[in-house]
C-alpha positions as CSV (number, residue, x, y, z in Angstrom):
1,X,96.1,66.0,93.6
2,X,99.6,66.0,95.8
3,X,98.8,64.9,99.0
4,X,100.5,67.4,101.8
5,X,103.3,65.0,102.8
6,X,104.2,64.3,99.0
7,X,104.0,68.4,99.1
8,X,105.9,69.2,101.6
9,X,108.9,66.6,100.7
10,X,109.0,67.5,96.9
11,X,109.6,71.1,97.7
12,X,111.9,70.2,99.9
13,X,114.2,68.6,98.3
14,X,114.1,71.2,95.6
15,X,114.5,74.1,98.5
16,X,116.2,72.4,101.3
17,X,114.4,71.0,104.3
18,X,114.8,74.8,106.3
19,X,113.1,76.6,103.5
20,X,109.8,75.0,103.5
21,X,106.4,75.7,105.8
22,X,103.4,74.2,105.7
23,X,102.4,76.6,108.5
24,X,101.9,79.4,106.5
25,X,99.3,82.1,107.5
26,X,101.8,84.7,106.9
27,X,101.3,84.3,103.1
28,X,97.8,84.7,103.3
29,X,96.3,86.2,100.3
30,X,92.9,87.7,100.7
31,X,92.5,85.2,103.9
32,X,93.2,82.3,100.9
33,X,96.2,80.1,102.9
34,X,98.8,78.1,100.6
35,X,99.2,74.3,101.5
36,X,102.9,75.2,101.6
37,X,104.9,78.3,101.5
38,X,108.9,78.2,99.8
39,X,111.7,80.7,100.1
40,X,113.9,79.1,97.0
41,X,117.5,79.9,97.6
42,X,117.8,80.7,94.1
43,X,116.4,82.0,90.5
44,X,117.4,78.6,89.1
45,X,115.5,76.4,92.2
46,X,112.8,78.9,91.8
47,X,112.1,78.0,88.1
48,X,112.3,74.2,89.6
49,X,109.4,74.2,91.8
50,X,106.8,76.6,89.1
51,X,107.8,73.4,86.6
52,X,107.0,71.2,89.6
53,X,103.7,73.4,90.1
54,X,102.9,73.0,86.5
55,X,103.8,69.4,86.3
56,X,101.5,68.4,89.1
57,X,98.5,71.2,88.4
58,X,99.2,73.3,91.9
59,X,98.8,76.8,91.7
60,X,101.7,79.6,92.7
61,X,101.4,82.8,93.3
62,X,104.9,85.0,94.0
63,X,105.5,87.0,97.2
64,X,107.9,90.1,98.7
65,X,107.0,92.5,101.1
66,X,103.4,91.6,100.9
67,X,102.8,95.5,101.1
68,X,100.7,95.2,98.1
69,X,99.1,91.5,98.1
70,X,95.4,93.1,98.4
71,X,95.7,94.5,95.0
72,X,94.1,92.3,92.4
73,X,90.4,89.4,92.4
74,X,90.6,86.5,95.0
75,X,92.9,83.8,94.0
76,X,90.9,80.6,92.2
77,X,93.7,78.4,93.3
78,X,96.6,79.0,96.1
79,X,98.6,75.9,96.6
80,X,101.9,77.0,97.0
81,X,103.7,80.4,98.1
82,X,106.8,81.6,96.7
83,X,108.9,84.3,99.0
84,X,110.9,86.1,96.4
85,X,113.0,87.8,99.5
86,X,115.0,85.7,99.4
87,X,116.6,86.6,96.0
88,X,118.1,89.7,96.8
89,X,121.4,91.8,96.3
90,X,122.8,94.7,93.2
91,X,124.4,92.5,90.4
92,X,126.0,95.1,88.5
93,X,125.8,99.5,89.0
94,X,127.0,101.2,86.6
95,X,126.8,105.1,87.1
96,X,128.4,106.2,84.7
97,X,126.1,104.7,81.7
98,X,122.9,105.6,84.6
99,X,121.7,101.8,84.9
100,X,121.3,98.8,87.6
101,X,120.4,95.5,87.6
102,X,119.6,93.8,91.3
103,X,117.6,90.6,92.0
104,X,113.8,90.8,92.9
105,X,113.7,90.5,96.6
106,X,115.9,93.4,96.9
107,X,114.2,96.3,98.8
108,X,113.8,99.9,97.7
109,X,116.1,100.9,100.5
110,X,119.1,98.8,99.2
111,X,118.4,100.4,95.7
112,X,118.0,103.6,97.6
113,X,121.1,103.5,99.7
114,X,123.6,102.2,96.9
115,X,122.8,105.0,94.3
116,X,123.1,108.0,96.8
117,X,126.1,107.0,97.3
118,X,126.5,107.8,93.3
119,X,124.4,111.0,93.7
120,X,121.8,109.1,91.9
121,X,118.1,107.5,92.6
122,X,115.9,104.8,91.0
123,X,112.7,106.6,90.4
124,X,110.3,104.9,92.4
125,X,108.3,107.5,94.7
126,X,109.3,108.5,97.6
127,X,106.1,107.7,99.6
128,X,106.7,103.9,98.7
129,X,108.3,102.1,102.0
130,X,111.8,101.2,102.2
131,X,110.8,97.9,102.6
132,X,108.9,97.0,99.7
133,X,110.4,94.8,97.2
134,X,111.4,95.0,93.9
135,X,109.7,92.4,92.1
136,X,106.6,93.0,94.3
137,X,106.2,96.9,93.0
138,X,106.8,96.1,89.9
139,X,104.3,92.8,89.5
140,X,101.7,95.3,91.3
141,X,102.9,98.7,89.2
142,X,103.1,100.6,92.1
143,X,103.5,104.4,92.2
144,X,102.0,107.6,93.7
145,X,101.8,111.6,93.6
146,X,105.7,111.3,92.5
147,X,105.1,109.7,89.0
148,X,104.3,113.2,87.8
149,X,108.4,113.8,87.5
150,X,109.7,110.3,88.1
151,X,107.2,108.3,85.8
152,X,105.7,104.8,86.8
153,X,107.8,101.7,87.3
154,X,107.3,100.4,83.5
155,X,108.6,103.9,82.8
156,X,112.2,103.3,83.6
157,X,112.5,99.3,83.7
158,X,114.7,98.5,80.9
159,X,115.4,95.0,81.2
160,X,113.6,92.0,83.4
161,X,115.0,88.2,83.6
162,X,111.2,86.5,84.7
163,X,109.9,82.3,84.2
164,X,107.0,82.0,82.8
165,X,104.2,79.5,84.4
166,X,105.9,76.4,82.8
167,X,109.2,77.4,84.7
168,X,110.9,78.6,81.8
169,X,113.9,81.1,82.5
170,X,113.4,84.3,79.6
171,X,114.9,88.1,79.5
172,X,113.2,91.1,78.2
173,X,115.2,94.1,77.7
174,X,118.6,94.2,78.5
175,X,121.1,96.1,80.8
176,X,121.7,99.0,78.5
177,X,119.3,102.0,78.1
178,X,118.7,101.6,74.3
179,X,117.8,97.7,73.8
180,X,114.3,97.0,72.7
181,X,113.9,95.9,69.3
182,X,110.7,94.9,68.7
183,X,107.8,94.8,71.6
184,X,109.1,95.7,75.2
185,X,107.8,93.1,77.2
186,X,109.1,94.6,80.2
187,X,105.5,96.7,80.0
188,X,103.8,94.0,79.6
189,X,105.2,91.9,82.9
190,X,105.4,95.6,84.7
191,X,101.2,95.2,86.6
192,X,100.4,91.9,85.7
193,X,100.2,91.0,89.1
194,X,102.6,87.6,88.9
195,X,99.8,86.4,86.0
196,X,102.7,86.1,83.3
197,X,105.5,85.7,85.0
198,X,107.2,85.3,88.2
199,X,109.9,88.6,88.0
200,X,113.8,87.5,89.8
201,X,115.8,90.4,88.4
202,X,115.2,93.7,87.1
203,X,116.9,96.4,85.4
204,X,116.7,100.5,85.9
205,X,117.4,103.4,84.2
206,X,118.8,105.7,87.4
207,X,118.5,109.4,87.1
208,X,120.5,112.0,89.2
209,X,119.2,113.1,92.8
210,X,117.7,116.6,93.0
211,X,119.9,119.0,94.5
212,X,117.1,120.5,96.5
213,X,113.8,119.6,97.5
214,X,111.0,121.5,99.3
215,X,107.3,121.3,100.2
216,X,104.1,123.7,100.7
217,X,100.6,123.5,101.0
218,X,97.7,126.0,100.1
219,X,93.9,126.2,100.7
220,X,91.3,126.8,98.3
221,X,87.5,126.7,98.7
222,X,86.8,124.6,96.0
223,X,88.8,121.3,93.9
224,X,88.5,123.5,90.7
225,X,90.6,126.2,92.6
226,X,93.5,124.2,93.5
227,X,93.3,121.6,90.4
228,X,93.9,124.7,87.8
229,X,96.6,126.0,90.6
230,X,99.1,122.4,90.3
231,X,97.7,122.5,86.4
232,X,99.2,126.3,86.0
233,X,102.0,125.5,87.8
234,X,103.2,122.5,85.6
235,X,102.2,124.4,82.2
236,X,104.8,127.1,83.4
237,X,106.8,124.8,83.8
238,X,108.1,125.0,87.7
239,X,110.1,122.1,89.2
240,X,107.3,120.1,90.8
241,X,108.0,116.7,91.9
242,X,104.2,115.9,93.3
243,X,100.9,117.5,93.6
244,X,98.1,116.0,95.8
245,X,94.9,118.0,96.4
246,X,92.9,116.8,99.7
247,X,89.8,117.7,101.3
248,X,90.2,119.1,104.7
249,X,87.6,120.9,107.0
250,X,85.1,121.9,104.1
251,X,88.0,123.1,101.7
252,X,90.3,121.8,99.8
253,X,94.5,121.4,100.1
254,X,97.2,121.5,97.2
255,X,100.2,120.0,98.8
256,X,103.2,120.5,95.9
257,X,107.0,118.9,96.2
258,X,109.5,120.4,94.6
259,X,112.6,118.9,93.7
260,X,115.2,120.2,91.2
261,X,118.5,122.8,90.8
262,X,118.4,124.8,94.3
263,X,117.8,128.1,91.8
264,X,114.9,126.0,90.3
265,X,113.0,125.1,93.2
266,X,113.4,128.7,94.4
267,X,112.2,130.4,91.7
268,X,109.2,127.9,91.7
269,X,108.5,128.3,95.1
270,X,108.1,132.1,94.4
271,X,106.4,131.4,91.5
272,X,103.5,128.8,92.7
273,X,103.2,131.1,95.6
274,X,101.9,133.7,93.5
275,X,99.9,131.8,91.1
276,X,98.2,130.3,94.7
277,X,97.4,133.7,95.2
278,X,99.5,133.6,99.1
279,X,96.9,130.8,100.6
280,X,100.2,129.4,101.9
281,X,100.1,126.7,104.9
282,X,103.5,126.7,105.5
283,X,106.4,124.5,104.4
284,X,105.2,120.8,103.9
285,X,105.9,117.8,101.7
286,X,103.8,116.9,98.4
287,X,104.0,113.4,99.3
288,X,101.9,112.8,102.2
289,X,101.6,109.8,103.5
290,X,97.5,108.5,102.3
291,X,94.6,108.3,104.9
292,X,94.1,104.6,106.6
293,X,90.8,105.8,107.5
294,X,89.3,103.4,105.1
295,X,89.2,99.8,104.4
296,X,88.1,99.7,100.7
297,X,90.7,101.4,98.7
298,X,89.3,102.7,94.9
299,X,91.3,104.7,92.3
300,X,89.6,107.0,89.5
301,X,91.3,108.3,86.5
302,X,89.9,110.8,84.4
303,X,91.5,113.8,82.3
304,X,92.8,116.4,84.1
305,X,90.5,118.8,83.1
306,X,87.6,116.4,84.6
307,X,89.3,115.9,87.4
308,X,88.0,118.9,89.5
309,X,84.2,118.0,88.9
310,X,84.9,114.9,90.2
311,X,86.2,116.0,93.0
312,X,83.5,118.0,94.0
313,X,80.9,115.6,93.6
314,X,82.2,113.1,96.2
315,X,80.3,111.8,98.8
316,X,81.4,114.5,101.8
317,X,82.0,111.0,103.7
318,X,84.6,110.3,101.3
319,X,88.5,110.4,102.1
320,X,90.2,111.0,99.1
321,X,93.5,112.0,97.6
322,X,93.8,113.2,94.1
323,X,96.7,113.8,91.7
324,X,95.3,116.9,89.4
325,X,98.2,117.3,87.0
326,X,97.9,113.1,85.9
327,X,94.1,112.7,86.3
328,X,93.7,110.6,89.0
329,X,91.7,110.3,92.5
330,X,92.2,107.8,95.0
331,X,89.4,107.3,97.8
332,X,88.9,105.3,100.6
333,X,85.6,104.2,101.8
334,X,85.1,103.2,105.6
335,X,82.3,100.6,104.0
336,X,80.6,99.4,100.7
337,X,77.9,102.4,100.6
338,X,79.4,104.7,98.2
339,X,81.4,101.6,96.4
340,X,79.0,101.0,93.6
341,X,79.2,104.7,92.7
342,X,82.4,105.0,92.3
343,X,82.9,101.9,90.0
344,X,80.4,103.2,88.0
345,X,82.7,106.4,87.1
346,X,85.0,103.6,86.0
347,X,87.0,103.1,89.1
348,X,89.0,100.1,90.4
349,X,89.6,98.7,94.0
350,X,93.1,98.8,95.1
351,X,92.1,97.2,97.6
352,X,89.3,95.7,99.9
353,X,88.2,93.2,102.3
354,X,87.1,89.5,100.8
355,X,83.7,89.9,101.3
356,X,83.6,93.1,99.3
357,X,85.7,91.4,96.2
358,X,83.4,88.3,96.0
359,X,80.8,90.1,94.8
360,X,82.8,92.2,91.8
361,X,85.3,92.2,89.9
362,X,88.1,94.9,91.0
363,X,89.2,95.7,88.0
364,X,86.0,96.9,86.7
365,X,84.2,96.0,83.3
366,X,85.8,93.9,81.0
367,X,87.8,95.5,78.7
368,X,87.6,95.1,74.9
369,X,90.8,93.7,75.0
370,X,90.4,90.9,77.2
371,X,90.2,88.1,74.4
372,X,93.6,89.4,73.7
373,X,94.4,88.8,77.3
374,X,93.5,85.5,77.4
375,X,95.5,84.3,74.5
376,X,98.4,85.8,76.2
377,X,98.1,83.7,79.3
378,X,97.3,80.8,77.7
379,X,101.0,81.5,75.8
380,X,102.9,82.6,78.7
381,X,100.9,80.1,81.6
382,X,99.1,77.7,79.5
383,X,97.9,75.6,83.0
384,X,97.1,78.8,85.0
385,X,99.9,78.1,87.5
386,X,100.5,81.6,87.7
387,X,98.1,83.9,90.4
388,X,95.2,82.2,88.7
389,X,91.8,84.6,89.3
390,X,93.7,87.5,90.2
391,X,94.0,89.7,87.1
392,X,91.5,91.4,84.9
393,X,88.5,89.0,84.0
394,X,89.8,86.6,86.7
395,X,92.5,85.7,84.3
C-alpha cells in the first residue's frame, strides 16, 4: 500500500504541488474520507493519476458539485478524490446543426447561459441547480418532473470522451446528431455512477427555448383524481412541460408547467382547466422545488395507471412527490420506519444517511442482469479502481 507521503508526492508531480490535499473532508462520500483529494488541471493528467490508481491498487472515485454524491452503496474503497471542476469551458456550439460539446466540470448555468443566447436550451430540468456539473448529472442520471417533455440526460447525450479504470482515454458517440453505429455507449456511462468510467467531456443535442411558459395548480380529494387529470391532459395532447401531484392538508395537488408556442400554452391552459373541472389554485410552476423534510430519500416507479393506488396507500407520515404521466413517486422518510415498505414495492434510496445504507443495498434486489454487470466492469475496470461498492450489487 502507498504510504501518504509517497501519496501525496506522486499526485503531485502529476497535478502540481497547488492541486493536491490531503486535508480533504470536503470530498467526503457517505462520511468515507480520501487519503488525498486532486483537481487535475487537465483530461490528459486526469487519465495519468486513474493509471497511477490502477497501477498501485488505490481506489478513485470522480467528483463535481457533490449535489448528488449520496446517490449510490457506500464506497468499499476511497483512496483518492478526483474534482472534475476543474475541467470546465464549451469546446465547440454549433446552433445551427442543434449540438454542443463542453468539458465535464462545466455547470448547467454555463450550458444554460451560452445557448439562450442562441434561443436554445440543453434539456436538463429546470429544477436541477445552476451549479451542478455536467459530468456529475450525467454519472448520477439526474432528472426530475421535466423529463416528461425534455427526456432524461441519456436521452439527448450524443457523444462522451470518458477513461476507463485503467486510464485509458475512449469516445462514444460523436459531435453530430446521427452517429451511433452499433451499441451507444453513451447509455451505458449515462447512471453508472463513475463505476465505468470517469466522464471529461460530453456532447448534447440542444432543442429550441419555449416561447412561453406558465404554471397552475389544482386540488383534488383523491391521487386517482388528479393522476387521470395530468394523464388526460397529456393524451390530448396539451403542451405540458411537468406534472407533479403532492399531498397537502388531506388532499392531493396537480401542479402542471407549460411550456410551448404562446397559442399553445394558452389553449392548454384553457383546456386543463376544464378537464380539472376549475379546482384552480392560481398560477404556479410545475416544478416545485422537493420537500427536505426528510433524510432518507426513496423513488418508486410503477405504470402510470398504478401509480394512483400507490399513492393512496402511503403512510399519511409520508412526504412524497409523484410524476403521474411517467410512473414514478419519490418519498422522503423523516426515519427508517416506513423504509422496508417501500423497498418492498421495488423502490430505491436516492439517498440516505450511512447507517441506513449499511444495512441494504439501495438499489434494491439484484437484478437478473447483474452477471452481465459484472463482466462489464471487469472489461471496463478490471482492478475496481473506479467507485468500487457503489453501484448495483456493490459492483
Amino acid at each position: 500500500m502507498v504510504r501518504q507521503a509517497s501519496l501525496q508526492s506522486d499526485l503531485e508531480s502529476i497535478a502540481g504541488a497547488d492541486s493536491v490535499w490531503t486535508d480533504s473532508e470536503d470530498y467526503a462520500v457517505d462520511g468515507v474520507l480520501p487519503k488525498a483529494a486532486v483537481l487535475p488541471p487537465s483530461a490528459e493528467a486526469t487519465a495519468e493519476i486513474i493509471r497511477y490508481a490502477n497501477t498501485e491498487s488505490l481506489a478513485v472515485i470522480p467528483l463535481g458539485g457533490c449535489l448528488h454524491v449520496g446517490r449510490g452503496n457506500l464506497p468499499a474503497r476511497y483512496d483518492i478524490g478526483i474534482d472534475m471542476t476543474t475541467l470546465t469551458g464549451i469546446g465547440a456550439y454549433e446552433p445551427e446543426d442543434l449540438t454542443l460539446t463542453c468539458q465535464a466540470g462545466t455547470t448547467l448555468g454555463e450550458l444554460r447561459r451560452a445557448t439562450a443566447a442562441a434561443g436554445q436550451m440543453v434539456g436538463f430540468d429546470p429544477e436541477i441547480p445552476d451549479w451542478a456539473t455536467v459530468g456529475g448529472v450525467l454519472a448520477a442520471d439526474v432528472w426530475g418532473p421535466s423529463r416528461l417533455s425534455l427526456g432524461a440526460p441519456r436521452d439527448f447525450t450524443i457523444g462522451l470522451r470518458v477513461i476507463t479504470g485503467d486510464g485509458l482515454m475512449t469516445r462514444a458517440g460523436g459531435r453530430v446528431v446521427k452517429n451511433v453505429a452499433g451499441y451507444d455507449l453513451c447509455k451505458l456511462y449515462v447512471g453508472s455512477l463513475g463505476t465505468l468510467a470517469v466522464i471529461t467531456e460530453a456532447t448534447f443535442k440542444v432543442q429550441p427555448l419555449p416561447k412561453a411558459t406558465q404554471g397552475a395548480s389544482y386540488t383534488f380529494v383523491s391521487a386517482t383524481q388528479a393522476c387521470r387529470v395530468a394523464n388526460a391532459a397529456l393524451m390530448a395532447g396539451l403542451s405540458l412541460r411537468s406534472a407533479v401531484v403532492t399531498r397537502d392538508d388531506g388532499g392531493w395537488v396537480l401542479r402542471v408547467g407549460l411550456a410551448g408556442t404562446t397559442a399553445a400554452v394558452e389553449r392548454s391552459a384553457v383546456e386543463i382547466a376544464a378537464l380539472a373541472g376549475g379546482r384552480d389554485r392560481g398560477q404556479e410552476t410545475g416544478d416545485r422545488p422537493r420537500s427536505e423534510g426528510g433524510v432518507i430519500a426513496v423513488r418508486v416507479s410503477t405504470l402510470p395507471s398504478r401509480l394512483p393506488a400507490l399513492l393512496e396507500g402511503l403512510p399519511a407520515g409520508v412526504d412524497c412527490e409523484a410524476y403521474p404521466t411517467l410512473g414514478v413517486v419519490r418519498a422522503r422518510l423523516r426515519d427508517n420506519e416506513h423504509l422496508t415498505s417501500m423497498l418492498a414495492l421495488g423502490g430505491l434510496i436516492e439517498s440516505a444517511p450511512a447507517e441506513v445504507k449499511r444495512d441494504v443495498d439501495v438499489f434494491g434486489a439484484e437484478p437478473s442482469s447483474l452477471a452481465l454487470m459484472r463482466k462489464l466492469k471487469a472489461e471496463f475496470d478490471p482492478n475496481g479502481v473506479l467507485s468500487p461498492g457503489r453501484f448495483v450489487g456493490q459492483l
